[in-house]
C-alpha positions in Angstrom: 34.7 10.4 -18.1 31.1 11.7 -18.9 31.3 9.2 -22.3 32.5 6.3 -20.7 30.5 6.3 -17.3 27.4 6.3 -20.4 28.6 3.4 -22.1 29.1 1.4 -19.0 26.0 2.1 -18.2 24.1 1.3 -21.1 26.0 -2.0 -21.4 24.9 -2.9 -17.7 21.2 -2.2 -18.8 21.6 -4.5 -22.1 23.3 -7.5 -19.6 20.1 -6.9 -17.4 17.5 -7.1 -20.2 18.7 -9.7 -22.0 18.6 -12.2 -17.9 15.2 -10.3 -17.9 13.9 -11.8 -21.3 14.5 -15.6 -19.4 14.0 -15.2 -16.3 12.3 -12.4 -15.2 8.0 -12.5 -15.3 6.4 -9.6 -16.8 5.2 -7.7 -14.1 6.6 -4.0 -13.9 7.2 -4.1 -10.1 10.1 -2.5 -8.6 11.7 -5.8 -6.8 13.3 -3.1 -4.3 10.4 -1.4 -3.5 8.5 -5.0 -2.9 11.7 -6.0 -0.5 11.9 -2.6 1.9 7.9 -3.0 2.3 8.3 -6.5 3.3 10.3 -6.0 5.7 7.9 -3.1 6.6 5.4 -5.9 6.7 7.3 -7.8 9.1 8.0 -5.4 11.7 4.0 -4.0 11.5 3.1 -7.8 12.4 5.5 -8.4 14.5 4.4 -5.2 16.8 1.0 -6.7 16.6 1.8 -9.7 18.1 4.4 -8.7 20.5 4.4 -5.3 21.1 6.7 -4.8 23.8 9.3 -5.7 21.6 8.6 -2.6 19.0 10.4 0.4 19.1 7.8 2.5 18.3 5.8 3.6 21.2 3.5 6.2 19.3 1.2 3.5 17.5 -1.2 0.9 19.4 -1.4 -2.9 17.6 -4.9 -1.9 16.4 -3.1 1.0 14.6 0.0 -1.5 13.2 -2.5 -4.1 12.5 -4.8 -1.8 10.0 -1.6 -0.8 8.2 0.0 -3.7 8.0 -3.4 -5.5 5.8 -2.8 -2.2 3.9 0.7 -2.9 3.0 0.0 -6.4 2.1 -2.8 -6.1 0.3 -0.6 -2.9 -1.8 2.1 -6.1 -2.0 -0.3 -8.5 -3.9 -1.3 -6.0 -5.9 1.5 -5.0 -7.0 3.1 -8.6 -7.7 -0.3 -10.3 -9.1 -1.9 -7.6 -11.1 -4.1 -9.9 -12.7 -6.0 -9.9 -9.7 -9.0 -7.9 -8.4 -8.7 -6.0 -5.7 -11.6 -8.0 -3.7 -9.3 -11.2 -4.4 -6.2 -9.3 -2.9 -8.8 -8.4 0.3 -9.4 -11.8 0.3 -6.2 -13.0 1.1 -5.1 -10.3 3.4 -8.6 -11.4 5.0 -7.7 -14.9 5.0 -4.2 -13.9 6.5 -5.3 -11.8 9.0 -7.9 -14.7 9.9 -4.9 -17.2 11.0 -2.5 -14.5 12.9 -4.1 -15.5 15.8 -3.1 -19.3 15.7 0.4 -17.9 15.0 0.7 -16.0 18.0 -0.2 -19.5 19.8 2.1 -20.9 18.8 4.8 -18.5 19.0 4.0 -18.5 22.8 4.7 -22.7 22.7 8.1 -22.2 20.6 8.9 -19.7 23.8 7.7 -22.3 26.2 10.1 -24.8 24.4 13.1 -22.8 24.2 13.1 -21.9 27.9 12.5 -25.1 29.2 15.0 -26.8 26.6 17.8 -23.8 27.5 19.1 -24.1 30.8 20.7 -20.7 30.0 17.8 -18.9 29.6 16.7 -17.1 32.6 13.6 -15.6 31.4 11.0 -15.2 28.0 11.5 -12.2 27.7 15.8 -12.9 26.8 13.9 -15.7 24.3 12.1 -12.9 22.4 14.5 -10.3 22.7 18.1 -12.2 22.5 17.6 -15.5 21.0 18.2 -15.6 16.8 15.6 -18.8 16.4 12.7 -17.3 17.9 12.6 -13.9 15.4 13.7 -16.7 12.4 10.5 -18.7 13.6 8.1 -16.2 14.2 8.8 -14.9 10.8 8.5 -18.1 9.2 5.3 -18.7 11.0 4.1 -15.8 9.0 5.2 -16.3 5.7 4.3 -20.0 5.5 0.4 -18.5 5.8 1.3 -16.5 2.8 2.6 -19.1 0.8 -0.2 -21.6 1.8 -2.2 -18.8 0.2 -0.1 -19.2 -3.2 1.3 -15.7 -2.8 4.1 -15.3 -4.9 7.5 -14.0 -4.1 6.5 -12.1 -0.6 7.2 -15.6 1.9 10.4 -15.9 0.4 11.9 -12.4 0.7 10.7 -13.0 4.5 12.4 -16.0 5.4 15.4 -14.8 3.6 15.9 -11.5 5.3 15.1 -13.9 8.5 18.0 -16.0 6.8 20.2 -12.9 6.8 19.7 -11.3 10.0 20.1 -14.8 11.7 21.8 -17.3 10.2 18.8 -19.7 10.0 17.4 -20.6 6.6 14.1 -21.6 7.1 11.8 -23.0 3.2 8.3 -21.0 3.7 7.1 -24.3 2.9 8.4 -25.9 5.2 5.6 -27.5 7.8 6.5 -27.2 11.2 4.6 -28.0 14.3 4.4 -26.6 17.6 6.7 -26.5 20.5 9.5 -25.8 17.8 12.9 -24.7 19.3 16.4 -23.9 17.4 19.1 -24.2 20.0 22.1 -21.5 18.6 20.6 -21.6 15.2 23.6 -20.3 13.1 23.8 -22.6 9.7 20.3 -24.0 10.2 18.8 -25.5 6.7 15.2 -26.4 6.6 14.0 -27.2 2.9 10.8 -26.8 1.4 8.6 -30.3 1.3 10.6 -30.9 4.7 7.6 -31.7 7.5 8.1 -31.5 11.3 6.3 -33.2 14.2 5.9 -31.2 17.4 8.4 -30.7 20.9 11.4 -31.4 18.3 14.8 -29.4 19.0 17.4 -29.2 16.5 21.2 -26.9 17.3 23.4 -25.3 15.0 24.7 -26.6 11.8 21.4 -28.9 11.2 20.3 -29.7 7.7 17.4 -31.1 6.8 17.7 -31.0 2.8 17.4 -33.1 -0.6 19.4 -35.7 -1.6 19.2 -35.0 -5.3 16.7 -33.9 -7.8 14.8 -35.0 -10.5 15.5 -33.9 -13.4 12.7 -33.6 -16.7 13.5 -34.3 -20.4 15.6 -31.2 -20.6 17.5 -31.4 -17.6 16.0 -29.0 -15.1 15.1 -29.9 -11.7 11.5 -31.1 -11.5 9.1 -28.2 -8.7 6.9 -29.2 -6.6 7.7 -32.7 -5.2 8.5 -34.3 -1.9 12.8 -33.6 -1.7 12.9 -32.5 1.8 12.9 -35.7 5.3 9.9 -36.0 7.3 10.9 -35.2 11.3 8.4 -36.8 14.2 7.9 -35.7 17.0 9.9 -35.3 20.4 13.0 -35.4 18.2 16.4 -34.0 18.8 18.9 -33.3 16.2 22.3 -32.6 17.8 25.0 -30.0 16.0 26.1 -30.6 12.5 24.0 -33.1 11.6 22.8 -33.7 8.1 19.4 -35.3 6.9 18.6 -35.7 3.1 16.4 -37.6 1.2 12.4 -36.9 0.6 12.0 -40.6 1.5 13.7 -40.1 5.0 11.2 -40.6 8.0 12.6 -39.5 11.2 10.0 -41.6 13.8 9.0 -40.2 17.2 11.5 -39.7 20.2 14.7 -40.7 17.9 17.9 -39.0 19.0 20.1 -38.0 16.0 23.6 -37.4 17.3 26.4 -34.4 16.2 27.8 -34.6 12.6 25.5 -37.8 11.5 25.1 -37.9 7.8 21.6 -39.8 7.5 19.6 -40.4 4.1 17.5 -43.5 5.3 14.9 -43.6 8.2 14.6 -44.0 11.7 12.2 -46.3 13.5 10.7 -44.4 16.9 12.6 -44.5 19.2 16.1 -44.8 17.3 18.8 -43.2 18.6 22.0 -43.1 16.2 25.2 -41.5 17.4 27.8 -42.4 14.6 27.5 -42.7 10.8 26.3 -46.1 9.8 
């Protein structure tokens, strides 16, 4: 048993260095380690901002706040080691700098969801009950980071955001205020996708790529426009599916349930059926 559980175990390690020699950077990291203090992240920030929804009654915001630039600054550190650690206090500087703004509009993504739910009989079920605002409030956080060009960190947000709700929001992705995810389960909102403000999308929505480019060698081609361009006072109604980087969704159109759409929208369009 001893002899076999060892060779197992050695041929797991070989599979694992030879995906690391292609894919994996350099960096001696434990990826777990960055994941649990992450989400450590999230929750210190989270307190900060909204503190009567924290379990932990023992430690003020002051208190989360300090430790929370700690962990983060640790974070960068750890994943970029090429840097300094003034550069990594810069960012965490420059982070801590724009939390603010975020917890601004965090308060208009409430304002939109209760006034856009006639279910909702107060905030406080919005920020305690309802799966879009703890997907948006965590994107709001990690798109800072990656407008910083931190590596790594945004995405392992917005994914365990993903996870815990159903919502899979790009940390790229631009979105403006007044932002409200009715239900939310199957939510896709890519990367280079840009949203206007008072828009509300419900469950099922994607707002994806039609294709990809591909270079000489066949691999998808980083860093272009893939994702539709959303105006603002839009609604997007269950199901629907909108693709295409060249896709502009004008102001107050009405998208209806199951539309498949990969050309644009004057203002003011409302289409109920698939073309």
């Amino acid at each position: 048993m001893n002899s076999d559980f060892s060779e197992i175990s050695v041929r797991i390690s070989g599979v694992y260095k030879e995906i690391a020699k292609t894919h994996c950077s350099s960096n001696s990291y434990s990826l777990g380690n960055v994941k649990l203090k992450t989400i450590e992240l999230i929750h210190l920030i989270r307190r900060t901002i909204c503190p009567q929804l924290s379990k932990d009654e023992t430690t003020d915001e002051q208190e989360s706040l300090l430790k929370a630039m700690r962990v983060l600054e640790k974070l960068i550190l750890d994943i970029q080691p090429e840097l300094s650690e003034e550069e990594a206090s810069s960012i965490t500087s420059r982070f801590l700098d724009e939390l603010p703004t975020v917890a601004k509009k965090l308060v208009k993504d409430v304002r939109a969801a209760y006034e856009g739910d006639p279910a909702a009989q107060s905030v406080e079920e919005i920020m305690i009950a309802y799966p879009a605002y703890e997907a948006i409030s965590i994107y709001r956080l990690a798109h800072i980071l990656y407008l910083l060009k931190v590596p790594l960190i945004p995405r392992i947000m917005t994914e365990y955001a993903h996870q815990k709700t159903g919502i899979d929001i790009h940390p790229g992705a631009t979105i403006g205020t007044h932002f409200f995810i009715d239900h939310g389960t199957g939510v896709v909102i890519g990367e280079t996708c840009r949203i206007g403000d008072h828009v509300k999308i419900y469950q099922g929505v994607t707002l994806g790529a039609k294709s990809f480019e591909l270079d000489e060698n066949g691999n998808p081609i980083k860093g272009i426009k893939r994702h539709p361009d959303i105006g603002n006072h839009v609604v997007i109604y269950a199901g629907a599916t909108v693709l295409g980087g060249n896709t502009v969704v004008g102001d107050n159109c009405v998208i209806g349930g199951n539309v498949w759409l990969v050309h644009s929208l004057k203002p003011g369009e409302k289409i109920y059926s698939n073309p």
